[in-house]
N, CA, C, O and CB atoms as a CASP TS submission, in Angstrom:
PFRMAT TS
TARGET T0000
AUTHOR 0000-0000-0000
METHOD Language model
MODEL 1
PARENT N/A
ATOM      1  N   UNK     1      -4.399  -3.864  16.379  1.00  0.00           N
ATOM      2  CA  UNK     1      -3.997  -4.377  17.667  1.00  0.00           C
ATOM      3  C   UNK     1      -2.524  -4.753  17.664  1.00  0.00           C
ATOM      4  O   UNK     1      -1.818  -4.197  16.822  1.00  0.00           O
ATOM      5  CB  UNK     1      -4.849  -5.571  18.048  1.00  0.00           C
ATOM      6  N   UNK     2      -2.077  -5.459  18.339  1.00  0.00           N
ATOM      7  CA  UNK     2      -0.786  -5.840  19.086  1.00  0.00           C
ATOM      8  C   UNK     2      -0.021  -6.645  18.412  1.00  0.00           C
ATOM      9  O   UNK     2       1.202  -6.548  18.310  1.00  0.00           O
ATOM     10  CB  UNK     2      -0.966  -6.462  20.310  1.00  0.00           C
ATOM     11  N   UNK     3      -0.968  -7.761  17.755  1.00  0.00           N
ATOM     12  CA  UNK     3      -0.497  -8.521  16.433  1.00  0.00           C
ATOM     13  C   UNK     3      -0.851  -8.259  15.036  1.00  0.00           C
ATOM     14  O   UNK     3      -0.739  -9.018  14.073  1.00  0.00           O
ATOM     15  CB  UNK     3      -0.858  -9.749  16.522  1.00  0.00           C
ATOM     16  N   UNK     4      -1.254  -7.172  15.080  1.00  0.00           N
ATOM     17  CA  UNK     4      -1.426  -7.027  13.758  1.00  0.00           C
ATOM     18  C   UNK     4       0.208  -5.847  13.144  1.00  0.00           C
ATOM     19  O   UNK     4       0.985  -5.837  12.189  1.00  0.00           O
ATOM     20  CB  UNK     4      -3.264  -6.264  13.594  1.00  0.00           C
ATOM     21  N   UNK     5      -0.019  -5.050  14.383  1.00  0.00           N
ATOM     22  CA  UNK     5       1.290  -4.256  14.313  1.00  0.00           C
ATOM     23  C   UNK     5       2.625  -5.130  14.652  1.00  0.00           C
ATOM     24  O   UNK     5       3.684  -4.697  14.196  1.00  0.00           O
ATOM     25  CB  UNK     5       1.189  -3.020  15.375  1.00  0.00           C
ATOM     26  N   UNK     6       2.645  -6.180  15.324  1.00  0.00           N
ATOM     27  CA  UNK     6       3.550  -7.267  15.373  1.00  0.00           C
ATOM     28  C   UNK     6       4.033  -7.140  13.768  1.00  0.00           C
ATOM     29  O   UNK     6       5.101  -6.688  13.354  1.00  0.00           O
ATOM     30  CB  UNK     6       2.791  -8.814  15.896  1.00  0.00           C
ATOM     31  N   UNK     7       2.936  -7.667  13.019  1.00  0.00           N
ATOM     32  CA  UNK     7       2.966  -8.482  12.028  1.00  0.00           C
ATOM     33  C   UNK     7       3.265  -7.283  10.268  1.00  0.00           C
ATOM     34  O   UNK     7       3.316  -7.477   9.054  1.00  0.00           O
ATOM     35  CB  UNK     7       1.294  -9.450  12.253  1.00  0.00           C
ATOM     36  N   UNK     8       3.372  -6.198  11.155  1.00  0.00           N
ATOM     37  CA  UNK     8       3.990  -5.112   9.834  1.00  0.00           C
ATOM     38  C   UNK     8       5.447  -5.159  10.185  1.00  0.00           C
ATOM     39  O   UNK     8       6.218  -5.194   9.225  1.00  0.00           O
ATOM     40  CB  UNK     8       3.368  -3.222   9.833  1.00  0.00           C
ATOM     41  N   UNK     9       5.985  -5.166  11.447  1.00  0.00           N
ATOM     42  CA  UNK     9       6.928  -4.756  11.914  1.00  0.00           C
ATOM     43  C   UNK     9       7.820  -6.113  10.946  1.00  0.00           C
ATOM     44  O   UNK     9       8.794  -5.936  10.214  1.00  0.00           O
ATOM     45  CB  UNK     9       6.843  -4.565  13.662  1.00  0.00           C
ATOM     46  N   UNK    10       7.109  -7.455  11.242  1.00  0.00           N
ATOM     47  CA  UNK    10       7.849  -8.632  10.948  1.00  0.00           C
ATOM     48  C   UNK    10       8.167  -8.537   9.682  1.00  0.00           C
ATOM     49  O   UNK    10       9.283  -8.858   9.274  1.00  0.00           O
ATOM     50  CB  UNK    10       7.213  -9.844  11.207  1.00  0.00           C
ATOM     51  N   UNK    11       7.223  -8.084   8.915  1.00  0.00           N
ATOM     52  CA  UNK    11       7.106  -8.149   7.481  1.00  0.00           C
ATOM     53  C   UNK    11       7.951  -7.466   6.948  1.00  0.00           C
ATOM     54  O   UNK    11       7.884  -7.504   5.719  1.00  0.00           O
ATOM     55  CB  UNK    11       5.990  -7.813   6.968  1.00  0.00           C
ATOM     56  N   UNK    12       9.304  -6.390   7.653  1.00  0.00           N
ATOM     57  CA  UNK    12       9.830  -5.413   6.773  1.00  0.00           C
ATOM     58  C   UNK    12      11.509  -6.351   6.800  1.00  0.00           C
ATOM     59  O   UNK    12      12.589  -6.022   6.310  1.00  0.00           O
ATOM     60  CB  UNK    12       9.687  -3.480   7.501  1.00  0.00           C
ATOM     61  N   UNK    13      11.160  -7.436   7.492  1.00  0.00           N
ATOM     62  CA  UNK    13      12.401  -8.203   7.572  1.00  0.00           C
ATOM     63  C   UNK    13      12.435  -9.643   6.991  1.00  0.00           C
ATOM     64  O   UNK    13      13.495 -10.157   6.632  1.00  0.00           O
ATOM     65  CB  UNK    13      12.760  -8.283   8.957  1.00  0.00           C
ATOM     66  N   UNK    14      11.032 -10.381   6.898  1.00  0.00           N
ATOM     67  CA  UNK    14      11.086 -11.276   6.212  1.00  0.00           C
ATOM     68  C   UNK    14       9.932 -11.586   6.163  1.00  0.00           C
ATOM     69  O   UNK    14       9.172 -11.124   7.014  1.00  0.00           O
ATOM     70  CB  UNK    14      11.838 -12.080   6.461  1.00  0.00           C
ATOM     71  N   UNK    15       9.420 -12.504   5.105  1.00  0.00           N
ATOM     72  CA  UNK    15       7.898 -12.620   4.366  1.00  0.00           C
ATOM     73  C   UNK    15       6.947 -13.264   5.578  1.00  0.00           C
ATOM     74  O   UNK    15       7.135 -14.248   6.293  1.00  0.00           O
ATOM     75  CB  UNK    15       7.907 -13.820   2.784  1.00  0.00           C
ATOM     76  N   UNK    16       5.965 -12.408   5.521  1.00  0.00           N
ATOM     77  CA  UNK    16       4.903 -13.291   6.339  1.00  0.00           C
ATOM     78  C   UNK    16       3.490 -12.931   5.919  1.00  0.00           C
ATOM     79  O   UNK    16       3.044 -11.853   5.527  1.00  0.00           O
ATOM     80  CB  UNK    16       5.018 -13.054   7.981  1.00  0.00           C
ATOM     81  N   UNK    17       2.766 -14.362   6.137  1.00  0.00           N
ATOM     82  CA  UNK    17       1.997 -14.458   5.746  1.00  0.00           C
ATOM     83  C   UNK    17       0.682 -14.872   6.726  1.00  0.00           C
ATOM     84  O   UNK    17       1.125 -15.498   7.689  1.00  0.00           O
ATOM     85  CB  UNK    17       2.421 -15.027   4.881  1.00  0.00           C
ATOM     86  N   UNK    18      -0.651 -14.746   6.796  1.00  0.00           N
ATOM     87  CA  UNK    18      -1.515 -15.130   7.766  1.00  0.00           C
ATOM     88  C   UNK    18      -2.293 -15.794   6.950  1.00  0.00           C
ATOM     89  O   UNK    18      -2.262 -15.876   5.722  1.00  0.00           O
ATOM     90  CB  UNK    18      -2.143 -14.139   8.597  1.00  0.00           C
ATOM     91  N   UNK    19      -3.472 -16.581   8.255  1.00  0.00           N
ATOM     92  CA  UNK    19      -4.289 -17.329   7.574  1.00  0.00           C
ATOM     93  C   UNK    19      -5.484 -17.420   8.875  1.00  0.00           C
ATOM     94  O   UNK    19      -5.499 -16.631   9.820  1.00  0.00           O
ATOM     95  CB  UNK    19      -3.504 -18.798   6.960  1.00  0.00           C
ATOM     96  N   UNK    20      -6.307 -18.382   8.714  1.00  0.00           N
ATOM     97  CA  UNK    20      -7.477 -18.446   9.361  1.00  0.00           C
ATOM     98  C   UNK    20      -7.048 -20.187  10.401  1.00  0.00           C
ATOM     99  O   UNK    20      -6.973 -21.300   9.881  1.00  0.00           O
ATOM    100  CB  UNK    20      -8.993 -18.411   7.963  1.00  0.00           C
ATOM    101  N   UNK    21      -6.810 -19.819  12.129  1.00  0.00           N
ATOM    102  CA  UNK    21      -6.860 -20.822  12.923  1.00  0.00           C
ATOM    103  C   UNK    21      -7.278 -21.816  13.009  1.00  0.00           C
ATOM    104  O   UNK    21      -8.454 -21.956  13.345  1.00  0.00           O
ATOM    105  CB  UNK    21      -7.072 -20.664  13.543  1.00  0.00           C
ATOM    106  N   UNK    22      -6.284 -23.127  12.676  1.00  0.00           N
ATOM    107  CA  UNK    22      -6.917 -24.367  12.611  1.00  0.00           C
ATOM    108  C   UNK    22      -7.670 -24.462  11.290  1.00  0.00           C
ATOM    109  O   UNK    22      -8.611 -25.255  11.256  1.00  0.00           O
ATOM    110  CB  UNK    22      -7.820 -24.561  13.797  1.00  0.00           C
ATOM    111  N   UNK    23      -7.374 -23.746  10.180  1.00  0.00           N
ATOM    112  CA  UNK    23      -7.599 -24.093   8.657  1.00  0.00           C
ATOM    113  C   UNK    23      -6.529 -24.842   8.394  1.00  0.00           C
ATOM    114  O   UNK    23      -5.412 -24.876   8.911  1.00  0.00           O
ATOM    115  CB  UNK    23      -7.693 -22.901   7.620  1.00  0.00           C
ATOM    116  N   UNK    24      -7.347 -25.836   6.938  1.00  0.00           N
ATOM    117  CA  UNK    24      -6.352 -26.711   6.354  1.00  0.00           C
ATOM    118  C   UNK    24      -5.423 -25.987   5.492  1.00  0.00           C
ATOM    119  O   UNK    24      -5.840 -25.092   4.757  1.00  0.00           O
ATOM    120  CB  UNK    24      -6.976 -27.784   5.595  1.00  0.00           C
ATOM    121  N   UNK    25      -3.901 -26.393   5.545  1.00  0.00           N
ATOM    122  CA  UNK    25      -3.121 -25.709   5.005  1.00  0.00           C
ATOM    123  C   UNK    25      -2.220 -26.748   4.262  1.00  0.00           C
ATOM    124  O   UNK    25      -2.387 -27.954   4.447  1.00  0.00           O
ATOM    125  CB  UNK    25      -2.542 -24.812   5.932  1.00  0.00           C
ATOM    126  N   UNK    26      -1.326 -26.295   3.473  1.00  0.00           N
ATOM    127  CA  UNK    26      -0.324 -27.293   2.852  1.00  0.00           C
ATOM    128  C   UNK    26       1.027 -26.611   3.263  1.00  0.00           C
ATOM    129  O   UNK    26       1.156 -25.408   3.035  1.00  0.00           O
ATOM    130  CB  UNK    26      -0.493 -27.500   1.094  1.00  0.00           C
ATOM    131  N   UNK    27       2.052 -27.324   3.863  1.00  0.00           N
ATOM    132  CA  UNK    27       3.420 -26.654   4.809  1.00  0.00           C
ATOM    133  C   UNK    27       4.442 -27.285   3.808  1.00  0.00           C
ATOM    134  O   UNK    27       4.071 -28.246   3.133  1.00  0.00           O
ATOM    135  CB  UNK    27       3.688 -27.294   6.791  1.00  0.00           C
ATOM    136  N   UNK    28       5.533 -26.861   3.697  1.00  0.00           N
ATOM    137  CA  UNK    28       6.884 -27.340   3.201  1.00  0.00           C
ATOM    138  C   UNK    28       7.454 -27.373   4.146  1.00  0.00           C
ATOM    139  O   UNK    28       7.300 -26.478   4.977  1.00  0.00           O
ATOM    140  CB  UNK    28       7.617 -26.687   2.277  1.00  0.00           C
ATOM    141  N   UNK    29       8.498 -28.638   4.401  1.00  0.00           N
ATOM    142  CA  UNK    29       9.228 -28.494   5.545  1.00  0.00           C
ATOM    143  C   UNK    29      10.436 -29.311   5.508  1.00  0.00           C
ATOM    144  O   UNK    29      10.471 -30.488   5.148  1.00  0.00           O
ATOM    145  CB  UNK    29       8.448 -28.791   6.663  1.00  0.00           C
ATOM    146  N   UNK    30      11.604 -28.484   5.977  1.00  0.00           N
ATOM    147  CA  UNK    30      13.197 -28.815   6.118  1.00  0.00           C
ATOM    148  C   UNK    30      13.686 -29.602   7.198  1.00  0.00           C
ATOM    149  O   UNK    30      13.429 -29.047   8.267  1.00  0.00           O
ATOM    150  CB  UNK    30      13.981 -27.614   6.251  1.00  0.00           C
ATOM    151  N   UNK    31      14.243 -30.595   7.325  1.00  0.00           N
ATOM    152  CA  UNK    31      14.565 -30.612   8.891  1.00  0.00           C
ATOM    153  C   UNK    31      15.923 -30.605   8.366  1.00  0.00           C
ATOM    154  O   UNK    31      16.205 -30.861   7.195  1.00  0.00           O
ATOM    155  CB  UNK    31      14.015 -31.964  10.049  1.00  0.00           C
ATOM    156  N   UNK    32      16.762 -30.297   9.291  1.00  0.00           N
ATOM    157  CA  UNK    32      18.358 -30.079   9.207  1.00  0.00           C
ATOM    158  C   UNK    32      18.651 -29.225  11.180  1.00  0.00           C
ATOM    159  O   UNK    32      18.321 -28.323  11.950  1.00  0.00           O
ATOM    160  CB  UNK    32      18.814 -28.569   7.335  1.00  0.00           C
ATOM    161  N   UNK    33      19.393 -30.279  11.004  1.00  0.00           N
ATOM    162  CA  UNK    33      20.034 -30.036  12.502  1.00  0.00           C
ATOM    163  C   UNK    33      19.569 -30.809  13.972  1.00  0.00           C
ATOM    164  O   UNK    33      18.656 -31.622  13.823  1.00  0.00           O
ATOM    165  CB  UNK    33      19.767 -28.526  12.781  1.00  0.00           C
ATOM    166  N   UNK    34      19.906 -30.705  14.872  1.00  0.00           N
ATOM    167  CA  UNK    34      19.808 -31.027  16.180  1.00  0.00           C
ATOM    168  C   UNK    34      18.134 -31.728  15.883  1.00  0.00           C
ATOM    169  O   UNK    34      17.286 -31.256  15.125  1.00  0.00           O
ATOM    170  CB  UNK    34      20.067 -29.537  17.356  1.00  0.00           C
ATOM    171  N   UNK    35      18.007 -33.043  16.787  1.00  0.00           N
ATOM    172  CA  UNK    35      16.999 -33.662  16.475  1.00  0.00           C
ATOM    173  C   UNK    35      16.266 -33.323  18.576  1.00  0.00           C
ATOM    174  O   UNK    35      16.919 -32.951  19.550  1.00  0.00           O
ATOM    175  CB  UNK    35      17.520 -35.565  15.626  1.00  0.00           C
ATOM    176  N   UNK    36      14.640 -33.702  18.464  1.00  0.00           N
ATOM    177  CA  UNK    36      14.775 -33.843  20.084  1.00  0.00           C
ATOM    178  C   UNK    36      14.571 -35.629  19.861  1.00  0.00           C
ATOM    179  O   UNK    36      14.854 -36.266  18.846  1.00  0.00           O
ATOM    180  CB  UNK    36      13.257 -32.783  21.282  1.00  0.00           C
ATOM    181  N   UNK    37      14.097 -36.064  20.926  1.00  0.00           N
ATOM    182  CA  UNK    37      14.030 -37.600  21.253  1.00  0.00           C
ATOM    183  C   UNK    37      13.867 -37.544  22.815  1.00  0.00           C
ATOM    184  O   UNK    37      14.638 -37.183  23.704  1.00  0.00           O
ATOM    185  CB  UNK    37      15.491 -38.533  20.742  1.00  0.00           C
ATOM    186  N   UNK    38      12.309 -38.135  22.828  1.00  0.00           N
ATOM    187  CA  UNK    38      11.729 -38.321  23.723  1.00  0.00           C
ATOM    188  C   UNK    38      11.765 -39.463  24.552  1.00  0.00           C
ATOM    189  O   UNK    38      11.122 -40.393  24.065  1.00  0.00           O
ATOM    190  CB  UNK    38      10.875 -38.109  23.394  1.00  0.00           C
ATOM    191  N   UNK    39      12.523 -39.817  26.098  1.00  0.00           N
ATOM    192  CA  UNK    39      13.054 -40.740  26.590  1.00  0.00           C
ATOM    193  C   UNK    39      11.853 -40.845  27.890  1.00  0.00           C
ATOM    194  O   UNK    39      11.728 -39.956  28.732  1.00  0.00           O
ATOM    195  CB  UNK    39      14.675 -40.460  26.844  1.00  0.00           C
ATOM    196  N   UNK    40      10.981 -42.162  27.860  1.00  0.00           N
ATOM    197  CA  UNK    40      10.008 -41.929  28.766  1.00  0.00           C
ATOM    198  C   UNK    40      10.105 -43.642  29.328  1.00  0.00           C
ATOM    199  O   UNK    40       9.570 -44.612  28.792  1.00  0.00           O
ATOM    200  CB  UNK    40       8.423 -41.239  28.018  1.00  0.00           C
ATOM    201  N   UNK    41      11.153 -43.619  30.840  1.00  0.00           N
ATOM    202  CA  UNK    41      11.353 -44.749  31.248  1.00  0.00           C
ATOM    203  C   UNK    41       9.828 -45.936  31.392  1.00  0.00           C
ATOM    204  O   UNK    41       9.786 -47.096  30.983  1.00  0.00           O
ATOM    205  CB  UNK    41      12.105 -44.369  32.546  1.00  0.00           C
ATOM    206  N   UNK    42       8.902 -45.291  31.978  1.00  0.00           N
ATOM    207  CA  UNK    42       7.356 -45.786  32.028  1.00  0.00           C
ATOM    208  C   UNK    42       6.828 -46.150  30.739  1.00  0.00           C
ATOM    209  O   UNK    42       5.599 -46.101  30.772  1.00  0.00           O
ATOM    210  CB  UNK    42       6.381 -44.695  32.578  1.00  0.00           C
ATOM    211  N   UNK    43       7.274 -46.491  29.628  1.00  0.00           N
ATOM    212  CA  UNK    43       6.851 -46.475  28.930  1.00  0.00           C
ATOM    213  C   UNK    43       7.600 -48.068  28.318  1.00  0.00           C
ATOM    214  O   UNK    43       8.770 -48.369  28.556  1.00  0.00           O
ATOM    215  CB  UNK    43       6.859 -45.149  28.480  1.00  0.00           C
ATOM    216  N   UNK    44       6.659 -48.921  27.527  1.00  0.00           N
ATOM    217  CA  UNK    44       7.441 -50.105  26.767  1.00  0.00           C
ATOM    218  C   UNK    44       7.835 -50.050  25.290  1.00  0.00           C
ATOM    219  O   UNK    44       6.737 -49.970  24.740  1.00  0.00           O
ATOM    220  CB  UNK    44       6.628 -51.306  26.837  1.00  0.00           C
ATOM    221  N   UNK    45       8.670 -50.047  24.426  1.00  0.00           N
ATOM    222  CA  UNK    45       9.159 -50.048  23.570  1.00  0.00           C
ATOM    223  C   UNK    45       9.115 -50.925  23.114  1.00  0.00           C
ATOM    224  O   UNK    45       9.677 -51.087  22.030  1.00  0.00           O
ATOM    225  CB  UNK    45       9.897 -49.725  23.580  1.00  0.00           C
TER
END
């Protein structure tokens, strides 16, 4: 299908990998750069 051929196309440019929706997984993760920040006047701080 549509994502599966997505997902050869992706693969000839950088690593990818699949898994099973809403399985437990273990992520590494970077943050670096531009942050968001959520400003919600209705709200008390």
């Amino acid at each position: 299908g549509l994502f599966n051929d997505f997902l050869k196309l992706a693969s000839k440019f950088v690593r990818v990998e699949t898994g099973v929706f809403q399985a437990h997984m273990e992520v590494e993760l970077v943050n670096e750069g531009p942050v968001t920040i959520l400003l919600d006047s209705n709200k008390k701080f």
